[in-house]
N, C-alpha and C positions, 0 to 999 in steps of 0.2 A: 338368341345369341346373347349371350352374357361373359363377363370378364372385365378383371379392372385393367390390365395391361394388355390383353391380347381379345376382344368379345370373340369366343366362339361354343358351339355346342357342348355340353359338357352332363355327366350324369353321374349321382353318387347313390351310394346303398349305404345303409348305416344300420348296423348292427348293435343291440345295447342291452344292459340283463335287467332293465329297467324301461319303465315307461317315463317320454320325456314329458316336459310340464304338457306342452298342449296336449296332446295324446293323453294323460290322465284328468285332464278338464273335458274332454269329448270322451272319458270313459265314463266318467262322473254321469255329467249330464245324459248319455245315452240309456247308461244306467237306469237312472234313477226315473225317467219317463216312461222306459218300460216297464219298470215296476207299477206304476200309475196308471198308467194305458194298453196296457199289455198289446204294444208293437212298438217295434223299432221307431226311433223321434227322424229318422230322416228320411225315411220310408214313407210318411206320415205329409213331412214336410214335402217331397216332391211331388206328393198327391196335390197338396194344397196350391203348388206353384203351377201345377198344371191345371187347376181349374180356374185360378186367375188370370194365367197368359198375362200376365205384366211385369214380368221379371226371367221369360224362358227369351233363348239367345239359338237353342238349337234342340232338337226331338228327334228320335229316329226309332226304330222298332224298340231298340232296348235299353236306350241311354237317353238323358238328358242331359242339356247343359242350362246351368240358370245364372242370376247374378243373384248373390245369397243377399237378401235383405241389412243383413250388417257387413257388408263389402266396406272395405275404408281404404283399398288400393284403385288406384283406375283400372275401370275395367274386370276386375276381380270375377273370377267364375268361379262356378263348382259343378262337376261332372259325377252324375248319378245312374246307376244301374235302375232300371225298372222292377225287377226283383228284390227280396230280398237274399242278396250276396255279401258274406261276412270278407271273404279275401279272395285274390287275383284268383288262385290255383280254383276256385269254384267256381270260375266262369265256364259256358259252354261255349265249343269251336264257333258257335252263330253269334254268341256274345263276344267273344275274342275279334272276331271280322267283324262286326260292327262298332266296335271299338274303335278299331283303327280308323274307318271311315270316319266315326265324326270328330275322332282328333284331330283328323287332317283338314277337316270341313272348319274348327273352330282357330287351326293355324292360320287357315287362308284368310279369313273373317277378322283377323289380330292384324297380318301384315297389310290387309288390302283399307286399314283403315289410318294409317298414317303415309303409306304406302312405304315400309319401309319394313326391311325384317324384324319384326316385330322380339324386345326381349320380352322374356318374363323367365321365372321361377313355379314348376308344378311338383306335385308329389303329391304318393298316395297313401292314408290312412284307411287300415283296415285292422281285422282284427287281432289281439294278440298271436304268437305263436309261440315256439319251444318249449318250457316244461310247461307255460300256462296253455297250451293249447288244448291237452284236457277239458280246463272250464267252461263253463259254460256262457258263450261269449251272445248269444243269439241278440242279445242288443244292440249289436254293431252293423253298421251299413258300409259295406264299400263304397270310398267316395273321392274324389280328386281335387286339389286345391290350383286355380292358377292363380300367379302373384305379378301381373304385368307392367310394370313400376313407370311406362310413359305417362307422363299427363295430357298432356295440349295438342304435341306434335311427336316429329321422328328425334327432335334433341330437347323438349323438356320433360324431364324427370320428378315423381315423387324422392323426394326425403322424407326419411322419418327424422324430425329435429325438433329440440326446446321444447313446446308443450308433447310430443308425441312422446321423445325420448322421455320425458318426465312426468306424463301424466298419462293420457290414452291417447292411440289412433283417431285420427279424425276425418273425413272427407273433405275433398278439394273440390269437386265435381259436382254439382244437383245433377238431379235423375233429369232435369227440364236438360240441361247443359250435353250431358250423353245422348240424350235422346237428337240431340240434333248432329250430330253424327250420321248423316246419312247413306255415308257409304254400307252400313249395317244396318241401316232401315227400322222398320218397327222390329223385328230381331231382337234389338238390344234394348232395351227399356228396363233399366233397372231402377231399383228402390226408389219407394214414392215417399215421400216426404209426408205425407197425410196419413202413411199405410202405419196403424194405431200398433202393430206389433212391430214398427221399427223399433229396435231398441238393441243394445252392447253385447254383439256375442262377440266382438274378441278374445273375451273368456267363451269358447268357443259353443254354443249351443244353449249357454246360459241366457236363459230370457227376464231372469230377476234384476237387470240394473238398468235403467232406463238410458237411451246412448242420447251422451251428452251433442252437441251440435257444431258441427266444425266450425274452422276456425272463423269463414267468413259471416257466419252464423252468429256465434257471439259477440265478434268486436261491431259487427255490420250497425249496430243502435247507439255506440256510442262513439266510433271511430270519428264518422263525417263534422257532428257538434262541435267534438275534441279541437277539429285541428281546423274547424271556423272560427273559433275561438279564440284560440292560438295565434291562428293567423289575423285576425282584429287585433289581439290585444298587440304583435308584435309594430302590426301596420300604423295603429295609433302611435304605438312610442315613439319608430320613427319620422311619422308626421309630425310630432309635438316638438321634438327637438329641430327638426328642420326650418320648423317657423318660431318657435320658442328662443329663449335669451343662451342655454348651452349649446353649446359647440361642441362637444362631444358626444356621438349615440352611444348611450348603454350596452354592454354586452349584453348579448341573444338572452341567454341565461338568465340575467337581471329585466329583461322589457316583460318576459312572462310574468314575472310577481308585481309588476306595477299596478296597482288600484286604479279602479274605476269609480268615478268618473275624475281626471285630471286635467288640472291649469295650464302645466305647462312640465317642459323636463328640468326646470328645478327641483323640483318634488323629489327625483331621484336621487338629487347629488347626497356622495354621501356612499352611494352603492355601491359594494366592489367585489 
């Protein structure tokens, strides 16, 4: 269920005499590994997520669902054929019915875990069509993206904002954090934090940039000191002038640049 003024089901097709950016970053990359490996990179890859079991969420004769190692939405999955299948229309009737089964198997699994109709955003990449469908596409994997933007609960939400908007995606969530989700049990175990090929495919299948570390990640070493510090240096000023000769406490602003170690809130006069 998605919508800004009314949330309800909704589905679009989108037709283009181009490939849009992602869609030519996962042509790139698919490309360029089957040059080097001679087989499809995601064919490759769900072999390898199936012999870890540390990141599959659902399996069934002919499909998987996993959490891709560079997920940076909550919950994020990707839904793979066992074959290799370049586009929809080359499924067979057995692959078509099983499709639907573990769509529905992976809905129920989304709503039964905030217990609320779960939103997200899916769509499928596959391979080119119209005049490029000549080419010779055999590098491509038919594969599914879901984008399910709750965080915590049924009313908190991922934003993409300020460092996301302006620099890259990041994760809210450890793999330790999701994993305790129990309503989805061992099921859902995504991205290990130790796992050495974590690394930034938001350029989508690109493994050359190393994925920088969310946000809680980054400030986590310097946040706590910061604002001990802060908060000392603010609690001393106002203890100095409390017992000291002014009568007026320094604006907030001005108690932070006060020098250590002080006599008293004269020192400050002067400040403004």
């Amino acid at each position: 269920m998605m919508g800004c003024s009314n949330p309800h089901p909704h589905c679009q097709v989108w037709a283009s005499s181009f490939l849009p950016d992602i869609a030519q970053r996962e042509e790139r990359s698919q490309q360029a590994y089957q040059s080097q490996h001679g087989e499809p990179l995601l064919m490759e890859y769900g072999r390898q997520e199936l012999l870890r079991k540390e990141r599959l969420v659902l399996t069934s004769e002919h499909w998987l669902v996993l959490v891709p190692f560079w997920a940076v939405w909550p919950f994020q999955t990707l839904l793979l054929p066992r074959r290799h299948v370049r586009r929809l229309p080359e499924l067979t009737p057995a692959e078509r019915d099983d499709l639907a089964l573990i769509m529905k198997k992976l809905l129920t699994k989304y709503d039964n875990l905030f217990e609320t109709s779960f939103p997200y955003s899916m769509g499928w990449h596959g391979a080119p069509t119209g005049s490029e469908a000549g080419a010779n596409w055999d590098h491509w994997q038919l594969h599914a993206h879901y984008y399910p933007p709750l965080l915590r609960s049924a009313t908190v939400r991922k934003f993409m904002v300020g460092y996301e908007m302006l620099a890259q995606a990041q994760r809210d969530l450890t793999p330790e954090q999701v994993k305790t989700r129990s309503i989805l049990g061992p099921l859902f175990s995504p991205i290990s934090s130790k796992d050495p090929s974590n690394q930034d495919l938001e350029n989508p299948y690109n493994s050359g940039i190393p994925k920088a570390a969310g946000a809680a990640q980054l400030l986590h070493p310097l946040a706590i000191p910061a604002v001990l510090i802060t908060s000392l240096l603010v609690l001393k000023a106002l203890l100095q002038c409390l017992l000291g000769t002014q009568s007026s406490i320094p604006p907030f602003w001005a108690a932070l640049t006060l020098p250590l170690p002080l006599s008293g809130c004269g020192e400050t006069e002067g400040t403004s």
